[in-house]
C-alpha positions as semicolon CSV with decimal commas, in nm:
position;residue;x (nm);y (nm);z (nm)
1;X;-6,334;7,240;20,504
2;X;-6,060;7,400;20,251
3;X;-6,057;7,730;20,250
4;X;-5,731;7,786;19,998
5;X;-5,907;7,755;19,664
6;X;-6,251;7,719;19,541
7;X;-6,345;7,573;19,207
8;X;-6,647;7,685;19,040
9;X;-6,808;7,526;18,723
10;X;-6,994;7,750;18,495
11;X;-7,229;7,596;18,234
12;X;-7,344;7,739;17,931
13;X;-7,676;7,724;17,801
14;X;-7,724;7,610;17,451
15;X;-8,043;7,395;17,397
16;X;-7,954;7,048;17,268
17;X;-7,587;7,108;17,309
18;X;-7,618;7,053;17,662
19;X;-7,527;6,722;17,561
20;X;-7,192;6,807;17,529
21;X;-7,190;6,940;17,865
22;X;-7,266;6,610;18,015
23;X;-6,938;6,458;17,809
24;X;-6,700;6,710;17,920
25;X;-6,834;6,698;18,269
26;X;-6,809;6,308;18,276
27;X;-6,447;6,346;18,109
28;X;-6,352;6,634;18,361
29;X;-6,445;6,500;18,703
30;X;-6,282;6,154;18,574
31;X;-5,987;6,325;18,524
32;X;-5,990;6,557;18,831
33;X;-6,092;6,247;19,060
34;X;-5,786;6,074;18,940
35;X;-5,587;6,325;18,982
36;X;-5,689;6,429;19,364
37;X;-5,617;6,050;19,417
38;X;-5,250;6,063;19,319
39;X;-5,193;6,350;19,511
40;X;-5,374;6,209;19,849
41;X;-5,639;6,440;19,804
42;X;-5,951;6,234;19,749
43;X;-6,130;6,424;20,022
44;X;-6,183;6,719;19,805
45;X;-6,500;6,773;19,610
46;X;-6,445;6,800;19,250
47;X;-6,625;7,155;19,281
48;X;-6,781;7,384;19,534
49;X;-6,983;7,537;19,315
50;X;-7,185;7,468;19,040
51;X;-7,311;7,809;18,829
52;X;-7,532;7,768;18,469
53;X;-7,750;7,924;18,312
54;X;-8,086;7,789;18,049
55;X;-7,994;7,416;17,983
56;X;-7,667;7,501;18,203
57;X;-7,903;7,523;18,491
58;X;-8,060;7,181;18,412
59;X;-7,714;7,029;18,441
60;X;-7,616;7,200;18,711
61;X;-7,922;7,107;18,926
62;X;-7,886;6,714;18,852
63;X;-7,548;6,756;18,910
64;X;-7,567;6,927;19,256
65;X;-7,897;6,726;19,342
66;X;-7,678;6,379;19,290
67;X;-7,366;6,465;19,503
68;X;-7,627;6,612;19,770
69;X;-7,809;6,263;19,825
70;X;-7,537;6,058;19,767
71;X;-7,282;6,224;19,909
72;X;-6,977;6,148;19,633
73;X;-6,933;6,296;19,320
74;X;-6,856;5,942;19,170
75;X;-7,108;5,861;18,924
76;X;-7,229;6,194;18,879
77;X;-7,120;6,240;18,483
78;X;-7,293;5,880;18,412
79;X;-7,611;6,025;18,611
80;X;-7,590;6,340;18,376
81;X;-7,513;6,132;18,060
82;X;-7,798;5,921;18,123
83;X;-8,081;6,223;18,170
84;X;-7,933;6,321;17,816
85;X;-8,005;5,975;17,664
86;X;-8,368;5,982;17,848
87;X;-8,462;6,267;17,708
88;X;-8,363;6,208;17,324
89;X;-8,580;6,116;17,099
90;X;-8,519;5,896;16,773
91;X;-8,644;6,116;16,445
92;X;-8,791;6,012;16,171
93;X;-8,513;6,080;15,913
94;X;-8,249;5,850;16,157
95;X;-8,478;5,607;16,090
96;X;-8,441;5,598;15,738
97;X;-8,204;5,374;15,587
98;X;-7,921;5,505;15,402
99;X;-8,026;5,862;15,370
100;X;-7,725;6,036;15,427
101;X;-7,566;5,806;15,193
102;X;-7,869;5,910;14,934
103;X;-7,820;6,292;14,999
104;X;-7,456;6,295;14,981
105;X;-7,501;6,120;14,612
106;X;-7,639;6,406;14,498
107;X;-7,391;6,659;14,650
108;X;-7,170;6,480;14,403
109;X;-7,379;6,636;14,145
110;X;-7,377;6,959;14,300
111;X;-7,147;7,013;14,529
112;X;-7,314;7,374;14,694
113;X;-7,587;7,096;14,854
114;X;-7,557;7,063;15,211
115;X;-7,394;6,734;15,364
116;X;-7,614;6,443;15,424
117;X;-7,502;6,460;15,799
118;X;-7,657;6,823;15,782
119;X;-7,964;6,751;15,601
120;X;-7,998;6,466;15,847
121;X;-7,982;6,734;16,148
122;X;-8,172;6,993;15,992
123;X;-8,465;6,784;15,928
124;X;-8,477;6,606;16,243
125;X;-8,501;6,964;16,398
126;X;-8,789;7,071;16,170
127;X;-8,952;6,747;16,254
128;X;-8,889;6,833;16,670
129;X;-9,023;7,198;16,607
130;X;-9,305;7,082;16,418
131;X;-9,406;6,797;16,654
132;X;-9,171;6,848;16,954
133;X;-8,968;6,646;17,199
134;X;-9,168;6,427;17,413
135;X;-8,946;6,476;17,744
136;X;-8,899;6,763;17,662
137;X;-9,099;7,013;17,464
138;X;-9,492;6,952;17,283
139;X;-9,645;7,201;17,078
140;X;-9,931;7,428;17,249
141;X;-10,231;7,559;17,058
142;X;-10,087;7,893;16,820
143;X;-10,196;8,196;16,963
144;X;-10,334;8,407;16,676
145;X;-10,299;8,801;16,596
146;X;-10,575;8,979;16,777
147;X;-10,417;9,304;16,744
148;X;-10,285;9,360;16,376
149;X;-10,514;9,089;16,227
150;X;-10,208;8,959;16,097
151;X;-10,215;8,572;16,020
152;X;-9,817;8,575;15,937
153;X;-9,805;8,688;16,277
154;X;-9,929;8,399;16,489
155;X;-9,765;8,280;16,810
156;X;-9,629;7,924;16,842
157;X;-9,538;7,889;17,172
158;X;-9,394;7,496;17,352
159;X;-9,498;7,357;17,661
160;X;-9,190;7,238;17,904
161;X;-9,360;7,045;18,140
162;X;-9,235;6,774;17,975
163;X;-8,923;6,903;18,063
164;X;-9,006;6,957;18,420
165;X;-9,120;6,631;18,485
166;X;-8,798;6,514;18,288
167;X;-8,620;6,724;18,523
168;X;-8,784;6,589;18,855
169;X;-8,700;6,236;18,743
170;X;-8,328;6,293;18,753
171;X;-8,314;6,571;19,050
172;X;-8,423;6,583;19,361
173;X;-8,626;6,889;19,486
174;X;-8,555;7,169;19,637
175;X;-8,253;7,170;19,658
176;X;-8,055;7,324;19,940
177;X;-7,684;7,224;20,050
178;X;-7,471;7,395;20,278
179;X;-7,098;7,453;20,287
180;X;-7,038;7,299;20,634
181;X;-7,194;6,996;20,516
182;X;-6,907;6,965;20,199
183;X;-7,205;7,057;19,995
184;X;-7,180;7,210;19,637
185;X;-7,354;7,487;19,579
186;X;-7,537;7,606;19,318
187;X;-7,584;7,907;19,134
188;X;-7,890;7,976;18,833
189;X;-7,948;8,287;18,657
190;X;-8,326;8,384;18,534
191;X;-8,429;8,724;18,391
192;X;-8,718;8,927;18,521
193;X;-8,920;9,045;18,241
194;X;-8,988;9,358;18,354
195;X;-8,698;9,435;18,532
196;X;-8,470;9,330;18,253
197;X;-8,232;9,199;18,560
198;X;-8,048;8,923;18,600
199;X;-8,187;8,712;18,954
200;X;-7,960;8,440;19,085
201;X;-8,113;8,169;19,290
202;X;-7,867;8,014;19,582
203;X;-7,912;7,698;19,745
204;X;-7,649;7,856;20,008
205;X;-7,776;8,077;20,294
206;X;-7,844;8,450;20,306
207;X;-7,637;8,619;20,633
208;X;-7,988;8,591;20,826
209;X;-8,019;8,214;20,785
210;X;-8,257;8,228;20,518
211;X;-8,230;8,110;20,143
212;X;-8,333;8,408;19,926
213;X;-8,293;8,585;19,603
214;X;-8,301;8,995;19,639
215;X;-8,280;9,244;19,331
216;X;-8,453;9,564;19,186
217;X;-8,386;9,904;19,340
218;X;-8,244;9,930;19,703
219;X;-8,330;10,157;19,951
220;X;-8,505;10,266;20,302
221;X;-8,801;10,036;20,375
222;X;-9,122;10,203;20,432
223;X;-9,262;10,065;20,717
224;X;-9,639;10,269;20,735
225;X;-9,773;10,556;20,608
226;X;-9,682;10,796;20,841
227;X;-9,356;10,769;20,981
228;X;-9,033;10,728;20,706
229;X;-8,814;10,391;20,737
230;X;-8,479;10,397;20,920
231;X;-8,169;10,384;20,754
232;X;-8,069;10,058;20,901
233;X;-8,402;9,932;20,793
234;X;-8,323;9,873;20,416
235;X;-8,356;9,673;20,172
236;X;-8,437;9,558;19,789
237;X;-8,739;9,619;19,626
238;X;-8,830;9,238;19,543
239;X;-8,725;8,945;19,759
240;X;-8,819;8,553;19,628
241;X;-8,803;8,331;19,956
242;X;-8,698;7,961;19,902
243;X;-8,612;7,885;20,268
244;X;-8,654;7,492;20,178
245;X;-8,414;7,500;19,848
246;X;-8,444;7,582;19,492
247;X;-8,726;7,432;19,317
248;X;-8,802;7,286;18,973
249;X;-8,982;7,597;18,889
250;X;-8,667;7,784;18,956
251;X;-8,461;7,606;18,701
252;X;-8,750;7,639;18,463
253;X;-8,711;8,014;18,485
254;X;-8,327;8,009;18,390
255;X;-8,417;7,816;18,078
256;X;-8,758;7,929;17,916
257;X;-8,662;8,036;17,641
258;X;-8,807;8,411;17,480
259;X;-9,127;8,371;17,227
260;X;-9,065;7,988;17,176
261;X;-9,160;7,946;17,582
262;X;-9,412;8,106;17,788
263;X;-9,282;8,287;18,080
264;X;-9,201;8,125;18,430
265;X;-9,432;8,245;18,674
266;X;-9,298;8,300;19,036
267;X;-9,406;8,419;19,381
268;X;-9,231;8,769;19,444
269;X;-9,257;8,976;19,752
270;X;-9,266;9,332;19,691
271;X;-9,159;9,619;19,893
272;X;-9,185;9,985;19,924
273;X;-8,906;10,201;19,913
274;X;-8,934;10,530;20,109
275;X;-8,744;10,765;19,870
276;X;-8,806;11,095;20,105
277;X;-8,511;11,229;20,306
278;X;-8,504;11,107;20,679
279;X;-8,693;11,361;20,879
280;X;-9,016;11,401;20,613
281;X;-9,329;11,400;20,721
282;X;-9,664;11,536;20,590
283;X;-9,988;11,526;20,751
284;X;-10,142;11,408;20,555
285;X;-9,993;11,045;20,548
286;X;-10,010;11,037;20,927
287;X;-10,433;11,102;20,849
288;X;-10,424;10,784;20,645
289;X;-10,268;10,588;20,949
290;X;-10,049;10,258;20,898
291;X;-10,059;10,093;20,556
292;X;-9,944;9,771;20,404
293;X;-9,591;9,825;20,233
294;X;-9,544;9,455;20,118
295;X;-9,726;9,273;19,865
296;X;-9,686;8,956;19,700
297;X;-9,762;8,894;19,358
298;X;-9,651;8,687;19,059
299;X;-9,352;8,816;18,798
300;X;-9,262;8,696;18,476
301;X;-8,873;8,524;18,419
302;X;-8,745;8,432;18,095
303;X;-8,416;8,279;18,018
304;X;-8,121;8,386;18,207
305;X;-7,875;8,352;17,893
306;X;-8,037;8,691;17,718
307;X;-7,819;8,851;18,030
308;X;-7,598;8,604;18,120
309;X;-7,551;8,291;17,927
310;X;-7,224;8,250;18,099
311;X;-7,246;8,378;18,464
312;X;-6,920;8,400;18,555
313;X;-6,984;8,810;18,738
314;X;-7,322;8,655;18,843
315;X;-7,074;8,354;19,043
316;X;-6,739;8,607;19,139
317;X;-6,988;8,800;19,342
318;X;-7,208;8,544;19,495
319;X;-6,921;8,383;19,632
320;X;-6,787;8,747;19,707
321;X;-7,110;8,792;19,897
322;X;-7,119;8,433;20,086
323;X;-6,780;8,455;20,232
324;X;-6,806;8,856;20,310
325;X;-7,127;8,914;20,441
326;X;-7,236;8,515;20,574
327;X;-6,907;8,438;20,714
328;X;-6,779;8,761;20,792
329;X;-6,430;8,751;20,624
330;X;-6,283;9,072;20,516
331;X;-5,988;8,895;20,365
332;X;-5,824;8,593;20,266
333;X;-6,150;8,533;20,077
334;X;-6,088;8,152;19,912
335;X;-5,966;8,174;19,558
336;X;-6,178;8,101;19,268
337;X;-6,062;7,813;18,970
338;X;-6,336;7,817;18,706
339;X;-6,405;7,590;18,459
340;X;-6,656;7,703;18,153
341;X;-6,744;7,473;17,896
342;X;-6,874;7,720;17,623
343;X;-7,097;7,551;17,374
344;X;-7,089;7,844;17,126
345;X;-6,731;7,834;16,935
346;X;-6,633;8,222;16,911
347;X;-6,375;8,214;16,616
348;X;-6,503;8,022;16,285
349;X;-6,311;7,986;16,009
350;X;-6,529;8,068;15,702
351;X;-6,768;8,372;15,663
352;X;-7,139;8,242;15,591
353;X;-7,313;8,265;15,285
354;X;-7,617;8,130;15,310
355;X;-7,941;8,157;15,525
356;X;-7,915;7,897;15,756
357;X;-7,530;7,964;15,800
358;X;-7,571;8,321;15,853
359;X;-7,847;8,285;16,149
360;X;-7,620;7,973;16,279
361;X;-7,306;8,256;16,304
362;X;-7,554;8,528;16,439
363;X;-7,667;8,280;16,741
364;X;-7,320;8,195;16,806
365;X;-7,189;8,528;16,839
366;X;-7,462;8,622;17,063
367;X;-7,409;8,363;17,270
368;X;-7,098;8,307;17,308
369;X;-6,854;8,299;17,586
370;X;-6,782;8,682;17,653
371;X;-6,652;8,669;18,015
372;X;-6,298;8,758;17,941
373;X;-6,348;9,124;18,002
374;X;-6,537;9,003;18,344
375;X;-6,247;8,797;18,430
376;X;-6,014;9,115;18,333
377;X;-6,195;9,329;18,577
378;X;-6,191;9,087;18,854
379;X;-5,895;9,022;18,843
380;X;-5,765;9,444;18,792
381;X;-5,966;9,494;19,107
382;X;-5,799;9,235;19,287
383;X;-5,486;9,385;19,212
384;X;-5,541;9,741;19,256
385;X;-5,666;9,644;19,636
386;X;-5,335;9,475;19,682
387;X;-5,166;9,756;19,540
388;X;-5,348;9,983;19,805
389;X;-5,287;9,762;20,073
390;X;-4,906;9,759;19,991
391;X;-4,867;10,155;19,987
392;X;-5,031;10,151;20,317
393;X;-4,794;9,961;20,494
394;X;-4,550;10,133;20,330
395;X;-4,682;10,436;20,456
396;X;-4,742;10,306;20,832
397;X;-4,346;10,218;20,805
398;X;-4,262;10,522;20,702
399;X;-4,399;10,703;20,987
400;X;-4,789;10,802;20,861
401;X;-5,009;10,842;21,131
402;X;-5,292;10,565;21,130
403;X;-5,504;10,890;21,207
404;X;-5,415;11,028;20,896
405;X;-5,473;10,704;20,653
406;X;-5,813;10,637;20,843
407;X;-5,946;10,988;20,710
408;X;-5,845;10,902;20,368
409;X;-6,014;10,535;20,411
410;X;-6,332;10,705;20,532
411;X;-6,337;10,974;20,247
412;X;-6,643;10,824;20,006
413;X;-6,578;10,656;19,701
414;X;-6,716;10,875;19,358
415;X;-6,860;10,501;19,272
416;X;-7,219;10,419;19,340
417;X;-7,252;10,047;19,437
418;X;-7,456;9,867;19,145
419;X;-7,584;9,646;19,449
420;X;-7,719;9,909;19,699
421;X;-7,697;10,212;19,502
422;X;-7,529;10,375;19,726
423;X;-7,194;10,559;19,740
424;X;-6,922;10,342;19,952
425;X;-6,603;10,446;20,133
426;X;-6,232;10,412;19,979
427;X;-6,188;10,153;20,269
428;X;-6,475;9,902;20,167
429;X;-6,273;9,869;19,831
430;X;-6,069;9,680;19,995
431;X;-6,233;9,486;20,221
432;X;-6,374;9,100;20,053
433;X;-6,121;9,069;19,778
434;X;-6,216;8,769;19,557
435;X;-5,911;8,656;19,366
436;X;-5,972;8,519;19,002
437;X;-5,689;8,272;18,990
438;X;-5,743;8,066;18,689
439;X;-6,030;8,046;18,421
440;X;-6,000;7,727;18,196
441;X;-6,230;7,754;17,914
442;X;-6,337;7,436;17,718
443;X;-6,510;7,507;17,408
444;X;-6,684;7,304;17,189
445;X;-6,659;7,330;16,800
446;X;-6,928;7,372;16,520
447;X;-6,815;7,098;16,240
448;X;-6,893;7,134;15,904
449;X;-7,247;7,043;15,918
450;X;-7,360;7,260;16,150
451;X;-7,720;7,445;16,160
452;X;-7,894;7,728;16,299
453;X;-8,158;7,530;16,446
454;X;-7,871;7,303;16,638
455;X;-8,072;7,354;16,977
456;X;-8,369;7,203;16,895
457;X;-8,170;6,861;16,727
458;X;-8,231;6,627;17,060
459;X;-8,218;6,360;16,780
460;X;-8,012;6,033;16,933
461;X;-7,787;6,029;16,699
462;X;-7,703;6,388;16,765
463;X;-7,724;6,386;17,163
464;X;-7,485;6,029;17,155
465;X;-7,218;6,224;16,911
466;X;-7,242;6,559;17,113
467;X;-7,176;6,333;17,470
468;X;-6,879;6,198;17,310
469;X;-6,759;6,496;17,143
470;X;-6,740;6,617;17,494
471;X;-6,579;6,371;17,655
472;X;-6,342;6,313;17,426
473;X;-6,211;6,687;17,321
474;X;-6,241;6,776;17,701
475;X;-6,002;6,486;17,800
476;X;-5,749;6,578;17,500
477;X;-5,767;6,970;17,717
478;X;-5,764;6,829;18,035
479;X;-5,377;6,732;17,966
480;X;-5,250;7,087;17,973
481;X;-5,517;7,171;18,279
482;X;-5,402;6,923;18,476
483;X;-5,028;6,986;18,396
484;X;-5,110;7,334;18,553
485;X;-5,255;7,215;18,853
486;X;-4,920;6,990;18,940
487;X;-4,697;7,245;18,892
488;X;-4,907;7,497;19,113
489;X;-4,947;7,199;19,391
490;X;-4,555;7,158;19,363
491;X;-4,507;7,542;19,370
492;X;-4,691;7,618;19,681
């Protein structure tokens, strides 16, 4: 088990373009496998973990699912490359003959026309909308305006079970894996509705042996009516249990998309929080006796890409969290590589001056990789614990008293923790340091016929040109990746 430097995956999500997901992933673990080879490293799993988010979470579940039951990452791109092909569907304009050949003739005439490539895409989308994807998507019955009387207002809402049983026949479920079995692990981001908070499901263990994802408000547990929670008896204020691995359902919830899905339903415990000061008491809440402070009921999860369509934070501090509180490490915490294949371009060329163009550019921007300032902070916080660690040593060899730093290290820190909400000590910000060491981002292109409906095209000839787009641009970027990697292996 390596310990020196993890590398995480991160995929986007993006619809349709998850296509071009499965290329660069085929072209990068090609690329990576042959290069672990040279270097007598074939031992090594390609990566240890495996983060996405909406269609990134259905790649990242075959993904982990495959090396899980067979135990090798070979033939994992081709696995993911063929769920792509299985779940494409041939439209109706690819089936015409000649028509982008037709509807280019008349951009001769008029050259503001769109491409025939583009009307080719843009039509095969309406068509999908319209009628949907059959692995995928299907239309449900509209739900109509019962509250403004509004026809204009109508609901048209898909079904994904299509995609779930899609899903199920290229994954195996649940899926749990374990580090001490060389297992990847993966990481998938959902929003509660209500909450409005990103919830990361874990196929790794929780510190008491349990799989589990925790969020909402933290605090004192209330344990009856009467008497107020100890402090050492906290918690969060929802708790999903998986003990058995993530399920389909879970990787539904990281990808149903708002208005055009329904929401994910899921099992939630509830719990709660005693928000008196230790030492409260009234009587009467010892009249009403002991109550029930846990509940269980159903919340709502949309798609985890409104919050985080890239998780990078989301996969710093799981791994933060695995290797501090599971295994008990304070430091040398192991290193994090990450790979994100963004499949919304930030920079284009040309300002849009049409409809379609303008949404297209609006959905990008939204969308788009904006982790940089993540991996900025990650990284400053890395360094400012080194720097701390450094003057302390400097002081201890220049004669201050351990007495003397330990105060300062036990002062608390002005910072409330966004995980427990509680104020920490100067000497916790230094304890599970996750270094960021390098973030290689792959990015795929829009091309001059692109659309704002791009998602929805899951038309073949679309899916085939977005697998190869992937493999192929990937492998031209893997060059300078790879190039890195040698010099850092002959460095260290």
């Amino acid at each position: 088990m390596y310990l020196g430097i993890h590398r995480a995956l991160v995929f986007q999500g993006g619809g349709s373009l998850g296509a071009y997901e499965a290329g660069a992933y085929k072209s990068i673990n090609e690329e990576l496998s042959g290069f672990f080879r040279k270097e007598g490293r074939e031992n090594e799993p390609t990566f240890h973990i495996v983060a996405g988010t909406s269609i990134g979470a259905i790649n990242s579940a075959i993904l982990v699912s495959f090396v899980k039951e067979n135990k090798t990452w070979e033939g994992s791109g081709e696995r993911l490359v063929d769920f792509w092909e299985y779940v494409s569907k041939q439209s109706s304009v690819d089936s015409m003959p000649y028509f982008t050949h037709y509807w280019d003739s008349w951009r001769k005439v008029n050259k503001h026309i769109a491409s025939g490539e583009a009307a080719r895409r843009y039509f095969s989308t309406k068509e999908f909308i319209f009628k949907g994807v059959p692995n995928v998507f299907i239309p449900k019955t509209p739900l109509p305006d019962t509250r403004f009387f509004d026809p204009s207002n109508t609901w048209y809402v898909y079904d994904n079970k299509p995609l779930k049983a899609s899903l199920e026949r290229f994954a195996k479920f649940p899926i749990s894996t374990s580090f001490e079995n060389d297992e990847p692990r993966l990481l998938l981001v959902a929003v509660d509705v209500q909450e409005a908070t990103a919830v990361v499901f874990d196929s790794y263990e929780k510190e008491d042996g349990t799989r589990k994802s925790e969020y909402g408000k933290y605090g004192r547990m209330k344990s009856d009516g009467s008497a107020i929670a100890s402090e050492n008896n906290e918690g969060f204020e929802h708790v999903i249990r998986y003990n058995n691995g993530i399920t389909a359902d879970f990787v539904l919830a990281s990808c149903s998309v708002p208005v055009n899905y329904d929401y994910t339903r899921l099992n939630v415990e509830n719990h709660t929080l005693d928000l008196r000061k230790p030492g409260h008491n009234t009587q009467a809440e010892s009249n009403n006796g002991p109550s029930s402070n846990v509940s269980n009921s159903l919340r709502f999860f949309w798609d985890g890409g409104l919050l985080a369509n890239t998780p990078l934070r989301q996969t710093i501090l799981a791994h933060r969290h695995y290797w501090f509180k599971v295994k008990k490490l304070e430091d040398n915490i192991p290193r994090l590589k990450f790979g994100i294949i963004n499949l919304h371009p930030a920079k284009q060329e040309y300002v849009p001056s049409d409809y379609d163009s303008v949404v297209d550019r609006k959905n990008d921007i939204i969308y788009h990789d904006r982790t940089e300032f993540d991996e900025f902070v990650a990284v400053l916080v890395s360094d400012y614990a080194m720097l701390a660690k450094s003057l302390i040593k400097l002081a201890e060899d220049n004669g201050a008293s351990k007495e003397a730093l330990e105060k300062i290290l036990k002062e608390k820190t002005n910072a409330v923790f966004l995980a427990t909400g509680k104020h920490g000590l100067y000497g916790d910000l230094l304890k599970g340091r996750v270094d960021v060491d390098f973030v290689a981002r792959l990015e795929r292109k829009n091309d001059s016929h692109t659309i704002s409906n791009k998602t929805f095209d899951f038309s073949k000839t679309t899916i085939q040109q977005l697998i190869q787009d992937g493999y192929e641009e990937t492998k031209e970027q893997m060059k300078q990746i790879l190039a890195d990697l040698k010099k850092e292996l002959s460095d260290t």
